[in-house]
C-alpha positions as CSV (number, residue, x, y, z in Angstrom):
1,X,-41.8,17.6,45.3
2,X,-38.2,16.8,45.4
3,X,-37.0,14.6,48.8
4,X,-34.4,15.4,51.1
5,X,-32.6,12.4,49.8
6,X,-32.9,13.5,46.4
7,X,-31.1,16.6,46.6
8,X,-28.4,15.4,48.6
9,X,-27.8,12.9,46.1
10,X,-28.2,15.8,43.1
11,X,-25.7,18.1,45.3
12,X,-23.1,15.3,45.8
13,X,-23.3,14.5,42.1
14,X,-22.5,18.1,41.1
15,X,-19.6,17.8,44.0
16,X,-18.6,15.0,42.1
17,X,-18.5,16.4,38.6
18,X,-16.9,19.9,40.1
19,X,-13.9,17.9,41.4
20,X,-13.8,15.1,38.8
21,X,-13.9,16.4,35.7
22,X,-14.4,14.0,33.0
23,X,-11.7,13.7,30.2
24,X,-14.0,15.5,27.6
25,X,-14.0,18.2,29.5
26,X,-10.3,18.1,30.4
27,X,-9.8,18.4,26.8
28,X,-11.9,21.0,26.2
29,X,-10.1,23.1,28.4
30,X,-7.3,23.2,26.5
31,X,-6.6,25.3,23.4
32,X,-8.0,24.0,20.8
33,X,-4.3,23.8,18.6
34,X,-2.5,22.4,21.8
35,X,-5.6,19.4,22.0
36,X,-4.7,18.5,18.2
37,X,-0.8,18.6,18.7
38,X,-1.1,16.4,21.2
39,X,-3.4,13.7,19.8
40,X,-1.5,14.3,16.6
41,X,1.6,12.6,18.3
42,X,-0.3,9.6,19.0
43,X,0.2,6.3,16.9
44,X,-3.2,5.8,14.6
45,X,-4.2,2.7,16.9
46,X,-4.3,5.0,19.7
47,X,-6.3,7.6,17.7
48,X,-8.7,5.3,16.9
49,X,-9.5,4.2,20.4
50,X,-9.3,7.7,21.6
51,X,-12.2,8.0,19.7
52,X,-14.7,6.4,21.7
53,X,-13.4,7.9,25.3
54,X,-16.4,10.7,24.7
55,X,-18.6,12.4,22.4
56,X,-16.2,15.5,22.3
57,X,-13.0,13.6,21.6
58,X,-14.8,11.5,18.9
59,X,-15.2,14.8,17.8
60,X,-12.2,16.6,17.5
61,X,-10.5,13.5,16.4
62,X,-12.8,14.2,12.4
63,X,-11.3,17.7,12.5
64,X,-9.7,17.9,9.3
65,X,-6.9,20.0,10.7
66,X,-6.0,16.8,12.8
67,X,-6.2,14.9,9.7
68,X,-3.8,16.9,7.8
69,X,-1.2,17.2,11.1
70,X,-0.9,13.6,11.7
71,X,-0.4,12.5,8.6
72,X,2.4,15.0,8.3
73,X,4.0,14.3,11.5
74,X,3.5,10.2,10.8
75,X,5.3,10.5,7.6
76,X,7.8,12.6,9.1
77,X,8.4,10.3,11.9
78,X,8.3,7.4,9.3
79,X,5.6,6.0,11.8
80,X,5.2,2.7,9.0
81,X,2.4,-0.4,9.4
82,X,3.6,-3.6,7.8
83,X,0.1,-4.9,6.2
84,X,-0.2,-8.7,5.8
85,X,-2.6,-9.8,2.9
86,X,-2.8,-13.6,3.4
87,X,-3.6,-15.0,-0.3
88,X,-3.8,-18.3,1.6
89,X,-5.7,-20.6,1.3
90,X,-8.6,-17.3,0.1
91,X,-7.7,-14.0,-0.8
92,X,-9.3,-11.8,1.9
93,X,-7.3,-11.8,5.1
94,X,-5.6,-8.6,6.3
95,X,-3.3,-8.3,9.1
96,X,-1.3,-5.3,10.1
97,X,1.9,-4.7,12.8
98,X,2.8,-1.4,13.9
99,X,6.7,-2.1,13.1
100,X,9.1,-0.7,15.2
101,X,12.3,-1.7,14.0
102,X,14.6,-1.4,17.2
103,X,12.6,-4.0,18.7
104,X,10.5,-6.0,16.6
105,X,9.9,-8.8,18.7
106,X,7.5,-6.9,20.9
107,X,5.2,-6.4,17.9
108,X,1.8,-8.3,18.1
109,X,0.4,-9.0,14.7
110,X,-3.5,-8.2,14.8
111,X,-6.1,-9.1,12.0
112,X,-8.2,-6.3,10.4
113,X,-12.0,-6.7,9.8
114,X,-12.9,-5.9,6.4
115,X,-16.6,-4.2,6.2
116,X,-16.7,-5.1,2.6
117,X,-15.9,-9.1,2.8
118,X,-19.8,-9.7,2.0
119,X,-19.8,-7.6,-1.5
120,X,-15.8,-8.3,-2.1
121,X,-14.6,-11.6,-1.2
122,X,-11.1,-12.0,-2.7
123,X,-9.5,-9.4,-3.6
124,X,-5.8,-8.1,-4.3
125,X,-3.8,-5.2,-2.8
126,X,-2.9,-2.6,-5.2
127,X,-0.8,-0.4,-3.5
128,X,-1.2,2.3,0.0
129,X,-0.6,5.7,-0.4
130,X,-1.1,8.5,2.5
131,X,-3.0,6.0,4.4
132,X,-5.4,4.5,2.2
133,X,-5.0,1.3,0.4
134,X,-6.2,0.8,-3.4
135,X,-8.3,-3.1,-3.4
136,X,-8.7,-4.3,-6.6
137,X,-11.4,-7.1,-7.0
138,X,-10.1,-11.0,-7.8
139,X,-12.9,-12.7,-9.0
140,X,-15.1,-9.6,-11.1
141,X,-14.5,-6.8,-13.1
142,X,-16.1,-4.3,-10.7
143,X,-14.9,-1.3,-9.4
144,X,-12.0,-1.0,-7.2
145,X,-11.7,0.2,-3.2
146,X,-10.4,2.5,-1.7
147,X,-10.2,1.7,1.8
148,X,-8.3,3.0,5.2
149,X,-7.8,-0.1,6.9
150,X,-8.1,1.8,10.6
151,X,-11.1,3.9,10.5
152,X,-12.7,1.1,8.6
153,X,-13.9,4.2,6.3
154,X,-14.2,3.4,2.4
155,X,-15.4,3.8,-1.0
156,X,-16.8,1.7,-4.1
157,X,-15.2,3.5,-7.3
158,X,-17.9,2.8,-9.5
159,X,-17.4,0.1,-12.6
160,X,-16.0,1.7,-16.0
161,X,-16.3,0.7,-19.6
162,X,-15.3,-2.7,-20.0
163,X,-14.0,-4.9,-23.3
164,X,-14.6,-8.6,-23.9
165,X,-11.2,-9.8,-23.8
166,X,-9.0,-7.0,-22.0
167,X,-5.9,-7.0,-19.2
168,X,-6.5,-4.1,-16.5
169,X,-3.2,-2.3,-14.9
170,X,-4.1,-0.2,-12.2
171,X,-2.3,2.9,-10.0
172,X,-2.9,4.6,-6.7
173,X,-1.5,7.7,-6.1
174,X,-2.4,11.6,-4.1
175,X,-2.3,14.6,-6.6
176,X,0.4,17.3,-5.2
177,X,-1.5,20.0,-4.8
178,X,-5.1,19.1,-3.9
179,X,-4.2,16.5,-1.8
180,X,-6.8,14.3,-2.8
181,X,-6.4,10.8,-4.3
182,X,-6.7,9.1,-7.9
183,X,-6.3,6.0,-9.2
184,X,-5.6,5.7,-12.9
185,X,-6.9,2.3,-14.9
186,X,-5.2,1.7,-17.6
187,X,-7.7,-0.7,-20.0
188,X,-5.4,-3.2,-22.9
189,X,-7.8,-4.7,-24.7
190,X,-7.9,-6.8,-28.5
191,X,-10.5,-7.6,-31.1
192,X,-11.4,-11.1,-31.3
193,X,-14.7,-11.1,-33.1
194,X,-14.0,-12.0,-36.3
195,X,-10.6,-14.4,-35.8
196,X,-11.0,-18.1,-35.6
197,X,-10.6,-19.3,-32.3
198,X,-7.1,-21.1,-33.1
199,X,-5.5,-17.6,-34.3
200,X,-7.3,-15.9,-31.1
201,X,-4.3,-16.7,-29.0
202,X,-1.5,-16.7,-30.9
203,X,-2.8,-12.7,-32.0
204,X,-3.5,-12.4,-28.6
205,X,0.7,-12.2,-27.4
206,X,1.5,-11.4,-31.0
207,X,-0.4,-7.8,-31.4
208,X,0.1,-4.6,-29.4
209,X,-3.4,-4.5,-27.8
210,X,-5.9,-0.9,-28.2
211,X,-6.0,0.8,-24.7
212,X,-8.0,3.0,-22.8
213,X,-6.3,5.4,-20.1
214,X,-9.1,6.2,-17.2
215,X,-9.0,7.9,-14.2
216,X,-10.9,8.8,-10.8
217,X,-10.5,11.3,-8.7
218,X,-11.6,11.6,-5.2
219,X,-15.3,13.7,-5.2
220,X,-15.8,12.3,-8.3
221,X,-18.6,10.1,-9.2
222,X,-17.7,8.5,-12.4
223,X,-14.0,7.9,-14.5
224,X,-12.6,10.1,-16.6
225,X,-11.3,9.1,-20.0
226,X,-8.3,10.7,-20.9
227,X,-7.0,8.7,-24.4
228,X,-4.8,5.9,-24.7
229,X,-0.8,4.6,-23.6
230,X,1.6,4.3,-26.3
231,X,3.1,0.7,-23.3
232,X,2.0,-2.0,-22.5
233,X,2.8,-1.7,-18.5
234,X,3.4,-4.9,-16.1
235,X,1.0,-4.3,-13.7
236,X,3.5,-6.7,-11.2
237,X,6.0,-3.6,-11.8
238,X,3.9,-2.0,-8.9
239,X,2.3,1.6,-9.7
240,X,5.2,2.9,-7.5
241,X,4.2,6.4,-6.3
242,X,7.7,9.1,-6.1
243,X,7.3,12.7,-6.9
244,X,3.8,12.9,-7.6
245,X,4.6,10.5,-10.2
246,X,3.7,6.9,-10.6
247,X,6.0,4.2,-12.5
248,X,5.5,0.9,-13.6
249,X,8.1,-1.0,-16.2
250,X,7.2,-1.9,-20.1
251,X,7.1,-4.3,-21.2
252,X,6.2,-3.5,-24.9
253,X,7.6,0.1,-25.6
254,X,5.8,2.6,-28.1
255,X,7.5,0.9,-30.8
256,X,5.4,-2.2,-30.0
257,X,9.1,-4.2,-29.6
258,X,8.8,-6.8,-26.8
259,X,12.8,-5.5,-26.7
260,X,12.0,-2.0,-25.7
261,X,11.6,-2.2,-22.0
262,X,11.8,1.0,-20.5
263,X,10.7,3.0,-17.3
264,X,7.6,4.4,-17.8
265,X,5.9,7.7,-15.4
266,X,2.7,9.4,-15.3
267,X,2.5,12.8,-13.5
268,X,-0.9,13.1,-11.7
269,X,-0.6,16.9,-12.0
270,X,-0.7,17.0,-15.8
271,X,-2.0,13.3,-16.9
272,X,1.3,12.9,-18.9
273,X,3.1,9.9,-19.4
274,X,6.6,10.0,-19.7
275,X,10.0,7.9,-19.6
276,X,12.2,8.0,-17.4
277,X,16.1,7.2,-17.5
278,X,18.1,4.2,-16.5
279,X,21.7,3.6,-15.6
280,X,23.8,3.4,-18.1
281,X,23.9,-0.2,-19.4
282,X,23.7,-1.7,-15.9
283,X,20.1,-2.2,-15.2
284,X,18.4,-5.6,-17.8
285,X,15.0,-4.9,-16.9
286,X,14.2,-8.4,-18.9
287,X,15.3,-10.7,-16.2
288,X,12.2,-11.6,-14.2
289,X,13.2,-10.6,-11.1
290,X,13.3,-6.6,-11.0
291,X,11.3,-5.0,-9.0
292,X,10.3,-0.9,-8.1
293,X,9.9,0.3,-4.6
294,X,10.7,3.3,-2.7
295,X,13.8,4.1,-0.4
296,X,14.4,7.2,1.5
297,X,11.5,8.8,-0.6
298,X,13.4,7.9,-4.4
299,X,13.0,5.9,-7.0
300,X,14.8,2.9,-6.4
301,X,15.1,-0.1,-8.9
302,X,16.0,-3.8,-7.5
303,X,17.4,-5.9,-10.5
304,X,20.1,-9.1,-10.2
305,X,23.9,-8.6,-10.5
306,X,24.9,-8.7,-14.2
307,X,27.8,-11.0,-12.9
308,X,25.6,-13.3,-10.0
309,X,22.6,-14.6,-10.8
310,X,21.7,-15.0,-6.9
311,X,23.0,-11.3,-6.2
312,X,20.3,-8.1,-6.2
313,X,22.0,-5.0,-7.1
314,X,20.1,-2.0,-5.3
315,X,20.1,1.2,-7.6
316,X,18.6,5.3,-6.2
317,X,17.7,7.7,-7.9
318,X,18.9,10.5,-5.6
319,X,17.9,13.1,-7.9
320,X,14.9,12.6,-9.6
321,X,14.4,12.6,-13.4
322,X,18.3,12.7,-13.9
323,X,20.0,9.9,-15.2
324,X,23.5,10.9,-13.5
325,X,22.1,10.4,-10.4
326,X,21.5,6.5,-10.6
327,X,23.4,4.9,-8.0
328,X,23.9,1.6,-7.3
329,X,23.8,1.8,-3.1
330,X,24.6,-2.0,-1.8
331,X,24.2,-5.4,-3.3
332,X,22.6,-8.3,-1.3
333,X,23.8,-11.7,-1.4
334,X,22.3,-15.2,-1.2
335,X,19.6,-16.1,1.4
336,X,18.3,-19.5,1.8
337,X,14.5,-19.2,2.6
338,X,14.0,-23.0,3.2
339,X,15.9,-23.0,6.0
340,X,13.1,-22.7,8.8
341,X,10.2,-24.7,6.6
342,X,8.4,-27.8,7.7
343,X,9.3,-31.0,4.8
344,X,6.1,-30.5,3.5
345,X,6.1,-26.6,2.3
346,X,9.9,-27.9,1.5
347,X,8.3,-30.2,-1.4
348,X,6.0,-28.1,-2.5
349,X,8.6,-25.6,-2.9
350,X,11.1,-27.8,-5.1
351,X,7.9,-28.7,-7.0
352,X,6.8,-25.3,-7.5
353,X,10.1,-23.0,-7.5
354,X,10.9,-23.4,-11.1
355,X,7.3,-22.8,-12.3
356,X,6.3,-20.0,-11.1
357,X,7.5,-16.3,-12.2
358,X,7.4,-14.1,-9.1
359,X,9.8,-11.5,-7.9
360,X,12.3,-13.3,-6.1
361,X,12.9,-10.8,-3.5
362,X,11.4,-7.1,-3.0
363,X,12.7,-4.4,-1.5
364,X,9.7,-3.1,1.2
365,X,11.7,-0.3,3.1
366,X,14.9,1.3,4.7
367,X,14.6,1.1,9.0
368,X,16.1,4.0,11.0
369,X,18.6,1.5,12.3
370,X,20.2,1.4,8.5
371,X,19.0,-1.9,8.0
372,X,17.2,-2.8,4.7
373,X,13.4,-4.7,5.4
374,X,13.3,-7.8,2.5
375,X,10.4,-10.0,1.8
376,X,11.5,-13.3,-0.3
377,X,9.1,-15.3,-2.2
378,X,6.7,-18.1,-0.4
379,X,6.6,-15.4,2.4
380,X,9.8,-14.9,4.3
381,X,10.2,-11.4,6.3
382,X,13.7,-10.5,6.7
383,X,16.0,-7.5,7.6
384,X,19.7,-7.1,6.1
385,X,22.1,-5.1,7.1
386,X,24.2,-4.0,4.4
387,X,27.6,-2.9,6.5
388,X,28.2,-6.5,7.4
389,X,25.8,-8.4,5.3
390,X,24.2,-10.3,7.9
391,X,20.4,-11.7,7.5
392,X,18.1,-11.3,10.4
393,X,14.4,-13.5,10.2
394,X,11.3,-11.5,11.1
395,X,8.8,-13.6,13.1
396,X,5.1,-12.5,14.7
397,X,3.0,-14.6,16.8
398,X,-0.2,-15.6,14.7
399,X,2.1,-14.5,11.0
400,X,0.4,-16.4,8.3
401,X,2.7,-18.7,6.3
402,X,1.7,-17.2,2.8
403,X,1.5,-13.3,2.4
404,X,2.1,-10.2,0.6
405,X,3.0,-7.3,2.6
406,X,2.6,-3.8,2.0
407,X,4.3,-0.9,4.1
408,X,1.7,1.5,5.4
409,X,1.5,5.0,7.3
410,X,-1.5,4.8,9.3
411,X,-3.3,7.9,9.1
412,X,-6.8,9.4,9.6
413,X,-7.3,10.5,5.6
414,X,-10.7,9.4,4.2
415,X,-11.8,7.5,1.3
416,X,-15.0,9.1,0.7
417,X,-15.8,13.0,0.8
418,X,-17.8,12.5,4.1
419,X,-16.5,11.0,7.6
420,X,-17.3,7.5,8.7
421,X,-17.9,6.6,12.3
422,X,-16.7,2.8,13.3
423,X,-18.1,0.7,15.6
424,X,-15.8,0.1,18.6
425,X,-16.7,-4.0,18.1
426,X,-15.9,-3.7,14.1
427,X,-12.1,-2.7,15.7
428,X,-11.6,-6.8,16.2
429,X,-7.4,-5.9,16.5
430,X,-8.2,-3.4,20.2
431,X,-6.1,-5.2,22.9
């Protein structure tokens, strides 16, 4: 039989919980619409950790409609992650900052735990789209990731017909109307067999390669062929994603010329590619240091000054698809990376600065404030402000020296079909 003690230790409990409601059940007072437009506001970090508050909020936080409302509102809001891949001194080390450009200095850079380091242990970021980054793999031909770098959540595409000698240019993109993801894999590849191994290079570089366009799409379970590309694409061009569309830049055209460089699209709706058109005369896409990006949601092509080799001329595409519309918005000047470098990364640079054939500079974003964010070879952050063209460094405790960044919206969208549960002690970035 139940004690005297016991039930007033069972009353004051339910005392307790009457007057101290816990903050599931707070929430689950509310309308359910009003619950999601709150947490909807939130920054992703602070979704994430409101997941593990309680079994109801972990919960409503899956709810696709909460899904689909804040990645509206974070793209609205232009709520943007800087992601740090650290190709130094292995491939596999992702940071992120959640950048707010006002103040940057208050921005603690925190290192994400990859779930996939075991099966993938270098790899390269392809591009981040809607919250979910494409990971290609550095070392073998398997399948690419998909992978949201928050919820931890992501999926294995599986591997795809592969040649014996072959070049792989991939894209990352989210289809218009369905919302759902696809990366495209575009397969060059030449027959060697029967040449002499002398003539296997020289027919390599001297013959427009056979190609195989492939592409998965989210639910899917294996690639889809879908014929071949008429360009050879420079995968370094980026897969930019505008307008349902994603470009890269030729470097063969359809004519097999090495001199027909051109800007080449391909609509996710319709699985067409398609060129698209360049200022008049004012754009040399054969310099090495062009580069795509995205600005104010268009098109936007960096490329240096026909009259100053040290200048970047900074075209939009305000209206997409028309030529007319090219616009070349600000040019920026000169910036001397070195500047803040110990001797030793200064040595290696002189060594190293005329042999290798990156982008010099590339365009990441445009801040709120109206200042342009720049990363510059070797890993330099930096913000310019095009009304008074002034440089401004970008520092975060812990930055690694060497790193490519990519701008993210963190969101809630998932890489597979079915929602993943983290464990709070895989979230290594929680403060």
């Amino acid at each position: 039989m139940e004690t005297e003690r016991e039930r007033k230790r069972r009353k004051s409990t339910s005392n307790d919980e009457h007057h101290h409601p816990g903050p599931g059940n707070c929430f689950e007072n509310l309308p359910h619409e009003v619950a999601l437009d709150i947490i909807s506001r939130l920054f992703i970090k602070s979704v994430i950790q409101f997941r593990f508050v309680c079994r109801s909020w972990n919960k409503l936080s899956h709810d696709p409609d909460l899904v689909n409302l804040h990645l509206t509102r974070a793209l609205e809001n232009k709520d943007i992650s800087l992601i740090f891949h650290c190709d130094y001194p292995v491939n596999n080390q992702l940071y992120f900052v959640e950048f707010a450009d006002q103040n940057p200095d208050k921005d603690v850079l925190r290192k994400i735990q990859t779930p996939f380091s075991t099966f993938m242990p270098e790899f390269q970021v392809v591009s981040s789209c809607n919250g979910l980054l494409c990971l290609s793999n550095s070392l073998f031909h398997d399948g690419p990731y998909v992978y949201n770098p928050f919820t931890g959540d992501y999926k294995v595409l599986p591997k795809s017909t592969e040649f014996q000698d072959q070049d792989v240019v991939l894209g990352f993109g989210f289809h218009p109307n369905t919302n759902e993801y696809r990366v495209i894999r575009i397969v060059y590849y030449w027959n060697l067999y029967e040449l002499p191994p002398r003539m296997s290079r020289r027919f390599r570089y001297q013959n427009f390669p056979g190609s195989e366009v492939q592409i998965f799409c989210q639910g899917s379970e294996k690639w889809r062929v879908i014929g071949d590309i008429p360009y050879k694409l420079d995968q370094s061009s980026g897969g930019v994603f505008v307008n349902g569309k994603l470009h890269w830049v030729s470097l063969w055209g359809k004519n097999h010329c090495r001199r027909d460089r051109i800007l080449v699209s391909f609509d996710l709706s319709n699985e067409i590619f398609s060129e698209v058109p360049l200022p008049e005369n004012d754009v040399n896409l054969f310099r090495h240091r062009y580069s795509l990006s995205v600005l104010g949601g268009c098109l936007s092509i960096v490329d240096p000054s026909s009259t100053n080799y040290w200048v970047q001329d900074i075209w939009i595409m305000k209206e997409y698809g028309v030529k007319e519309s090219w616009e070349k918005v600000f040019s920026i000047g000169a910036y001397d990376v070195t500047r803040y470098w110990s001797p030793e990364m200064r040595r290696t640079y002189r060594i190293w600065k005329n042999v290798i054939n990156q982008r010099y500079v590339r365009v990441l974003c445009l801040l709120s404030n109206g200042e342009v964010l720049l990363q510059y070879r070797w890993g330099a952050l930096v913000s310019y402000n095009p009304e008074n063209g002034m440089f401004k460094d970008i520092k975060f405790p812990g930055m690694p020296k060497f790193f490519h960044i990519t701008v993210h919206i963190g969101s809630l969208s998932r890489a597979s079909k079915c929602p993943s549960d983290v464990n709070e002690s895989q979230l290594n970035w929680k403060t």
